[in-house]
C-alpha positions as CSV (number, residue, x, y, z in Angstrom):
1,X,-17.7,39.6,-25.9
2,X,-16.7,42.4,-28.7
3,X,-18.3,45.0,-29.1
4,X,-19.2,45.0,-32.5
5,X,-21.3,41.7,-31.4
6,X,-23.1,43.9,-28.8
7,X,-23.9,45.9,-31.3
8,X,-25.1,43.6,-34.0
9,X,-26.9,41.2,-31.6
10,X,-24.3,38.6,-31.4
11,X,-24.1,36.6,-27.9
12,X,-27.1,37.9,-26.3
13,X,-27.5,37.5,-22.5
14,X,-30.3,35.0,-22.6
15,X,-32.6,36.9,-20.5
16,X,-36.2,38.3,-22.4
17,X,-36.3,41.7,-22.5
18,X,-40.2,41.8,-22.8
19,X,-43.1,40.2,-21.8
20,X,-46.2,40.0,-23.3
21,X,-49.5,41.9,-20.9
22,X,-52.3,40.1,-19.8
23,X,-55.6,41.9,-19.0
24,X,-57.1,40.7,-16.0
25,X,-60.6,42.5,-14.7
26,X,-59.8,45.3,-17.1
27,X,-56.4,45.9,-15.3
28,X,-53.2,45.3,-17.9
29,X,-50.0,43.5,-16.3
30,X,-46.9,43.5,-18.1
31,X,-44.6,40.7,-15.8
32,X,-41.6,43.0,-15.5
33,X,-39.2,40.2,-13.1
34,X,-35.5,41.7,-12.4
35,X,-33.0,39.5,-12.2
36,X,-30.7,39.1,-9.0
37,X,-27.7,37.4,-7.5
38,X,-30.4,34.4,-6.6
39,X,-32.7,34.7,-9.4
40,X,-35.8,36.7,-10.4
41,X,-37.4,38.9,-8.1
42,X,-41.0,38.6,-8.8
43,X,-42.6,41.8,-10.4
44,X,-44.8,43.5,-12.6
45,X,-46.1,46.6,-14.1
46,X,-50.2,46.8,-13.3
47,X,-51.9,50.0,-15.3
48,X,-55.9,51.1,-15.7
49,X,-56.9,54.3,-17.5
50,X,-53.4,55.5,-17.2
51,X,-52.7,54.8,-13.8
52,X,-49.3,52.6,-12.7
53,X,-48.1,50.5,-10.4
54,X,-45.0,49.4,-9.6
55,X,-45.6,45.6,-8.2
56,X,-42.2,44.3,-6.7
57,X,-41.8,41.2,-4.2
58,X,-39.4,39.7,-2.0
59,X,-40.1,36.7,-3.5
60,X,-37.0,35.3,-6.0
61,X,-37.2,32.6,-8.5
62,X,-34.6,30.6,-10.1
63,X,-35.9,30.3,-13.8
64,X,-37.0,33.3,-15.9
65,X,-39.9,32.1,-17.2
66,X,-40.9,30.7,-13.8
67,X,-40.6,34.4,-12.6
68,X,-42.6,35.7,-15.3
69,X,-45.4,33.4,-14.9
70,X,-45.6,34.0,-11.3
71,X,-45.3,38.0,-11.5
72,X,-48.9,37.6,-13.4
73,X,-50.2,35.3,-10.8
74,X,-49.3,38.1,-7.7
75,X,-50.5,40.8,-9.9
76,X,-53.7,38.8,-10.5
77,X,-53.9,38.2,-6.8
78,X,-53.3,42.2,-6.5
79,X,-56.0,43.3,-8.9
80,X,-58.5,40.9,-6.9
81,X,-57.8,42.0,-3.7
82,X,-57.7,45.7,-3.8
83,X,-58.8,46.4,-7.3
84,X,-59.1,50.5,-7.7
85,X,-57.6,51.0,-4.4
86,X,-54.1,49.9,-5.6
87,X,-53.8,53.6,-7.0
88,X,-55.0,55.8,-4.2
């Protein structure tokens, strides 16, 4: 690919570059998956009152949107399970 198409947005990679957040329990996820030699590696960004975490998982999915979907469902299951605690 040229560069001048780089540049211009001509011949894109395919891949989103962001997702939308979801709120969940007052908690905002932002599905953040990284893409691998096998996939997607399931992750997300989970933030409250300023706080961050850094969700990543083993876990690798073949289709992009798949991934993205089931980053929000781990960081869901996350946010349920240790809630504030996921800080300290």
């Amino acid at each position: 690919m040229s560069i001048l198409k780089r540049l211009f947005g001509g011949g894109g990679s395919g891949t989103k570059t962001e997702a939308e957040a979801t709120d969940h329990n007052g908690f905002s996820i932002v599905p953040n998956p990284q893409k691998e030699a096998g996939g997607w590696r399931v992750g997300a960004r989970i933030e409250k009152g300023g706080k961050v975490h850094q969700l990543i998982r083993a876990d690798t999915i073949q289709d992009q949107d798949q991934a993205i979907e089931a980053s929000v469902r781990k960081a869901k299951q996350v946010i349920d399970e240790q809630g504030e605690r996921l800080f300290g």
